[in-house]
N, C-alpha and C positions, 0 to 999 in steps of 0.2 A: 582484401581480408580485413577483417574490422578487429583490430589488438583494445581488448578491455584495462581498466587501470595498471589492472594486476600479471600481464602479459607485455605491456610497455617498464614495467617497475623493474619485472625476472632476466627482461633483454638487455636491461643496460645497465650497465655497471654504475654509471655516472649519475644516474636516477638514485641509484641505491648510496652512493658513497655517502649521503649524510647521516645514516645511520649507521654504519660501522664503528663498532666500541658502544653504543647505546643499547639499551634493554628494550626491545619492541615487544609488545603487543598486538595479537591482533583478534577483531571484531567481526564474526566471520556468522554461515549459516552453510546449509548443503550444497547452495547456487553458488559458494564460493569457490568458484573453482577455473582453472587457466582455458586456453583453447583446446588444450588435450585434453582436458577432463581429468587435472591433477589439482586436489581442493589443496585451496591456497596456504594452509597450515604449513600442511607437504611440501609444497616447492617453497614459500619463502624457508623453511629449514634448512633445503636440499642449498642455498646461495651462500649458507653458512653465517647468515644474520643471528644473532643474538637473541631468540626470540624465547620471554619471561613469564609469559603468560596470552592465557584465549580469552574470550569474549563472547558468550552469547547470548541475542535477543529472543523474545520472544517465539516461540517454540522449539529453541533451546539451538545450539550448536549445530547438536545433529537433526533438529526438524521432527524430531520423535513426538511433539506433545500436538495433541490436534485441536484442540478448542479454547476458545476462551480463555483468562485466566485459569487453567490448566498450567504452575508453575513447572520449573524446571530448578535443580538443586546444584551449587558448588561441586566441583569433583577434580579430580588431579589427572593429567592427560597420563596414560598407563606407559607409550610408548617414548612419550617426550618429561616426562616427571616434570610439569610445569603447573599450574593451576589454572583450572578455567571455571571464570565466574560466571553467572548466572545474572543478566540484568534484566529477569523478568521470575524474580523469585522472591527471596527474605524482601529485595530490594528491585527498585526498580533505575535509579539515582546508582554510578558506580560512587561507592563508598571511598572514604582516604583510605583505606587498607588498601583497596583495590587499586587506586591512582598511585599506591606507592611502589607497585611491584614494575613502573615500566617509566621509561621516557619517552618513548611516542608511542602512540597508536595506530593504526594501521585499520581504517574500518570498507571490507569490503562486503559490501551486503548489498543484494537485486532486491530493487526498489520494484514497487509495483505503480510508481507514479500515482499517489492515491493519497491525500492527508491522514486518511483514520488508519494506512497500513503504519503499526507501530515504529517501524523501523527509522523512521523520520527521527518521530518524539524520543528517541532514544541517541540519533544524533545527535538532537539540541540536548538530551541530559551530558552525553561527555561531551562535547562544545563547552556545556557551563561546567562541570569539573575540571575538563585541563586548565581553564580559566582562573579555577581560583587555586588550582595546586599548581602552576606553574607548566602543565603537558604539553607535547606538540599532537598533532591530530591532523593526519593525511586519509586523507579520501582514493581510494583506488576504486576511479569511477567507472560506472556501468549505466547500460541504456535504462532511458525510461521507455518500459515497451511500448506504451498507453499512447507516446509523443507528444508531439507541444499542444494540442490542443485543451485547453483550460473551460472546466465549467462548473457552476455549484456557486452556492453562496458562502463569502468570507465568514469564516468562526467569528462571533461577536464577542464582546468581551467580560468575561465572567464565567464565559462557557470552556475555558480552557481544560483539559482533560488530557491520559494518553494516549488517544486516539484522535488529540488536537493541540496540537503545540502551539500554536500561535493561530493571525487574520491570516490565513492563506484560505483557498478555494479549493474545494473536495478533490475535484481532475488538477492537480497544477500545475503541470507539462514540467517541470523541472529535473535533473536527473542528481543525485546524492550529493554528487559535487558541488552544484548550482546551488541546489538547499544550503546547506553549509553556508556559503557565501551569502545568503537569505539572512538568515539566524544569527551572522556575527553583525552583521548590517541590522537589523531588525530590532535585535537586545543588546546591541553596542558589546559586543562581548570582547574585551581584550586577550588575545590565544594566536596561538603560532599555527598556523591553518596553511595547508597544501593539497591541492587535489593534484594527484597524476591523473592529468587529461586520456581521455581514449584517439584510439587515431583510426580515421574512416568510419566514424560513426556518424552515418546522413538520417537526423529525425523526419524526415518528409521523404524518404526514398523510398520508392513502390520496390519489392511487393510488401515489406515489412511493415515499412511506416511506424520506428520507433524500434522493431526485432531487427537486431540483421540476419538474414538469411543465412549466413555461414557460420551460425553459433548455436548449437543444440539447447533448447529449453530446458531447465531444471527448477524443481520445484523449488522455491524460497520457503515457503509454508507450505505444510500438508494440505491444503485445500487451492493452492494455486498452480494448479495443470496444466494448464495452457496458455499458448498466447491469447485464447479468443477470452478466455478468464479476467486475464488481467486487462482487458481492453475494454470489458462488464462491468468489470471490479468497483468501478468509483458509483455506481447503480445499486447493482444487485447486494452488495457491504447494508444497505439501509434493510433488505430483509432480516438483519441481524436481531434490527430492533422492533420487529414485528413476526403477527403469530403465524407468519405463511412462510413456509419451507425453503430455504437456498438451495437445496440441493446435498446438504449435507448427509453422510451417511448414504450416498449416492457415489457412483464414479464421475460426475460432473456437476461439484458442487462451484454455487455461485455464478455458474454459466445459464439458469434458470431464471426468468421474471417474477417468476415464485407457481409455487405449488402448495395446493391444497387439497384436501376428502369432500371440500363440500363447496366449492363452485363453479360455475358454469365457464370453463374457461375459452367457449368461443362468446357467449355473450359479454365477456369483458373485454376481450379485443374487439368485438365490434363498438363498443362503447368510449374507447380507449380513439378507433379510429375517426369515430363522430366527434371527440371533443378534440383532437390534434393532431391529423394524422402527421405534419411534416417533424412531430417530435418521435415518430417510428421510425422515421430515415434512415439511412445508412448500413443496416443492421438486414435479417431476415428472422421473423421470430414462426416456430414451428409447435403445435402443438403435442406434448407428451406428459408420460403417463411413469410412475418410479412409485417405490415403496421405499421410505428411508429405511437403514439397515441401523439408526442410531437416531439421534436429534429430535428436532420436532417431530411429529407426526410419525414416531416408529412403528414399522409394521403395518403400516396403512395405504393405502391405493389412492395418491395423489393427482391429480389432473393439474398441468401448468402449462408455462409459454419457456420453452428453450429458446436463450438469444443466441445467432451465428453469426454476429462481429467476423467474419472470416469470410477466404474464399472472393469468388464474383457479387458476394453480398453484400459485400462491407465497404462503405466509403468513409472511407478514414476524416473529412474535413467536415460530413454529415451524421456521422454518428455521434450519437448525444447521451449517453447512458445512465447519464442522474435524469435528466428530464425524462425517460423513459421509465424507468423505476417510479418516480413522483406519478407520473399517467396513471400507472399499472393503480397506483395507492388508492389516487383518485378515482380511475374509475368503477373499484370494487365500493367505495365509500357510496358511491351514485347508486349502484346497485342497492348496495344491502346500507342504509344509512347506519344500522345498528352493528354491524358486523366485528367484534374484536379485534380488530386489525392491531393495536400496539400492545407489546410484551413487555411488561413488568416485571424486570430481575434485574439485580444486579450487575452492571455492563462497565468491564473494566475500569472497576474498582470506584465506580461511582453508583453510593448508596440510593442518594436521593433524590434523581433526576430521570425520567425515562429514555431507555436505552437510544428512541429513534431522535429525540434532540440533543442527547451526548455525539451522537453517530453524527448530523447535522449541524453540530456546534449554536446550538440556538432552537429555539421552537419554531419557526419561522413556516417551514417545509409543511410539520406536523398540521399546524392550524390551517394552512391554505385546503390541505388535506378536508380537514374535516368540517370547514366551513362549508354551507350545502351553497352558498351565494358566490363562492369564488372560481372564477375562469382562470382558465391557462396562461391568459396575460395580466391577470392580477399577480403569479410567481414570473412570467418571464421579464418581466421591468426589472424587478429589485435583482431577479440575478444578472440579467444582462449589465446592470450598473456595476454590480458586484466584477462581474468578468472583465469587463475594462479595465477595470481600476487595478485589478490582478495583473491582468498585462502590462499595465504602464507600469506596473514596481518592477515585476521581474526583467522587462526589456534590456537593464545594463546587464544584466548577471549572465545572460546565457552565452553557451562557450563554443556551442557548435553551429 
């Protein structure tokens, strides 16, 4: 049986004694919750901890907000008369009000293994707040579904955003815990930092590979559904900042290579397989056909490429899901050279920079893209560099 931070925290007493007589807080979403499926509010209550106040990121506590900057507001828990803040609203940085109502925090949140999932960047912001208001800050860790497999190139610098903390790599196989110890290491951060370790958590154990098998999936954000989702996720996240469809407004959003009304979606896999087929690996991708009920393209009769990361299809040490995303970009670009491929809006809360190099941490990705003169191994060098050097930082930190 694989016990998560917060199932090792409930069982022992001796885990818990340093907080007894202190004001805890905790940092929570709907995935927060035990091996029974009691969300962790509930049960650290039920231990009789002292707990001052809630916590929630982006899509809010309860997971109610579905898109984008779609904020969520302050509100006072009805059953527990505590207050729960909102770090994806007025503010995204917890506030001194906020750091003053607790002595430690308590953040368990399911990571999607993924840099632009905010849940990181919201780590390092309370990381740097208990830091300068004197907090403690324990991690009750949880899998990275996605596993240790790292790919994408390192955020450059200047490009830092909420959907990019820091030089890490888009896949970064790290699990909440790990990050943390990243982050104080990284920005020298002086903080009283503790992860409760998981126990029987094997990243490399079939059939999971990063899920264990005896833990029911729960949606962290309203658009992440599945394990095959979050194993997509570090890919198909960059249709965010282009004009072809995740899937949203769909029952299987971001599990798509993208979807569109107007193209030939077998001539772009054949396309996709002439310039790289060993970047298809691992994966089985199937053509289909959705109407968004929202989002891009509502009410319209899309053709795309469904990825199935799952199953007899999926090899966990050959799947590669940003380089397969980057193919999909390139090979529409080979087709239609003129094609609008990038979406100009506003992409968490960055005015002036286009969404697919916020999402990218750099323009790097975009221009290989759209250069007519550039090969597969003109981007697979700079990121293959990039992923090594990823590796060798993280090498000491990891715990399992």
């Amino acid at each position: 049986m694989t016990l998560f931070g917060i199932d090792r925290l409930l069982a022992d007493p001796d885990l818990r004694r340093p907080l007894e007589g202190k004001r805890v807080a905790l940092l929570a979403h709907p995935a927060s919750v035990t091996q029974d499926l009691f969300h962790s509010l509930d049960a650290l209550t039920a231990t009789g901890l002292r707990l001052s106040a809630a916590f929630g990121p982006q899509h809010g506590l309860k997971g109610d907000k579905q898109d984008n900057m779609m904020e969520t507001t302050d509100e006072v828990d009805a059953r527990l008369g505590i207050p729960v803040f909102s770090l994806y609203g007025e503010v995204r940085r917890p506030s001194g009000q906020m750091m003053s109502t607790f002595d430690t925090i308590l953040i368990d949140l399911q990571d999607l293994g993924c840099r632009i999932y905010t849940f990181v960047t919201t780590l390092l912001y309370v990381l740097e707040a208990a830091a300068e208001h004197g907090k403690s800050v324990w991690v009750l860790d949880r899998p990275n579904p996605a596993g240790r497999p790292v790919e994408g190139t390192l955020l450059q610098p200047g490009w830092e955003s909420f959907v990019g903390a820091g030089p890490m790599v888009m896949r970064h196989g790290l699990t909440m815990g790990e990050m943390g110890h990243w982050f104080i290491r990284h920005f020298n951060l002086d903080v009283d930092y503790r992860v409760i370790e998981m126990e029987g958590w094997g990243p490399d154990e079939g059939p999971g590979l990063g899920w264990p098998e005896d833990r029911v999936w729960i949606n962290p954000s309203p658009n992440a559904a599945s394990l095959n989702m979050a194993r997509a996720y570090a890919g198909t996240v960059m249709l965010e900042g282009a004009t072809l469809s995740e899937g949203r407004g769909t029952t299987r959003p971001l599990e798509v290579l993208f979807g569109a009304p107007d193209l030939n979606v077998r001539a772009v896999l054949a396309e996709m397989n002439r310039m790289a087929p060993e970047w298809l690996a691992g994966c089985k991708l199937r053509e289909v056909h959705f109407e968004p009920t929202f989002h891009k393209h509502v009410h319209q009769l899309c053709a795309g490429l469904m990825i199935h990361a799952e199953g007899p299809f999926y090899d966990h040490a050959a799947f590669r899901p940003w380089r397969l995303q980057a193919l999909a970009f390139k090979a529409i670009r080979r087709l239609h050279p003129d094609y609008p491929l990038w979406r100009e809006f506003p992409y968490e809360y960055e005015f002036d920079k286009l969404a697919i190099d916020v999402i990218n941490g750099g323009p790097g990705l975009r221009e290989w893209v759209d250069d007519a003169a550039a090969e597969p191994g003109d981007l697979e060098r700079p990121v293959g560099a990039d992923e090594a050097e990823w590796r060798d930082q993280i090498a000491p930190l990891l715990m399992y």
